[in-house]
PAKEDO-737347 format. One record per residue (C-alpha): y, z negated, x. Coordinates in pm, whole numbers, plus 50000, padded with zeros to 5 digits. Example, Ala and Ser with C-alpha at 12.3 -4.5 7.8 and 13.67 -1.06 7.14 Angstrom:
// PAKEDO-737347
495504922051230;498944928651367;
This chain:
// PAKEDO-737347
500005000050000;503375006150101;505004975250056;502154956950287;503694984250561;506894975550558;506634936750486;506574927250861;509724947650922;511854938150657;510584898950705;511914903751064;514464920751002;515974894850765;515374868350998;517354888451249;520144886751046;520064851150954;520314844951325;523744864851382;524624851051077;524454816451195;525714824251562;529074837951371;529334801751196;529104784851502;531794808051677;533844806751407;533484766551393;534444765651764;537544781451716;536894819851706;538864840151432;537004857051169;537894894851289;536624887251649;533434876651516;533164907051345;533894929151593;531374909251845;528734902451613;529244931551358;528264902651042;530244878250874;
């Protein structure tokens, strides 16, 4: 089945995400402004 294919990606893929999404937090709770966390991280 399709979906069984593409499970692994998409599961990483998410997680991925989650990551940068917390590193920009973190940044952005140390002092970095929103737009340079966008343009280093490319996710808000």
């Amino acid at each position: 089945m399709l979906k069984q294919k593409v499970e692994p990606q998409v599961i990483e893929l998410a997680l991925q995400k989650v990551n940068s999404e917390s590193e920009v937090r973190q940044a952005i709770q140390g002092g970095m402004k929103a737009m340079q966390a966008w343009e280093k991280y490319g996710v808000l």
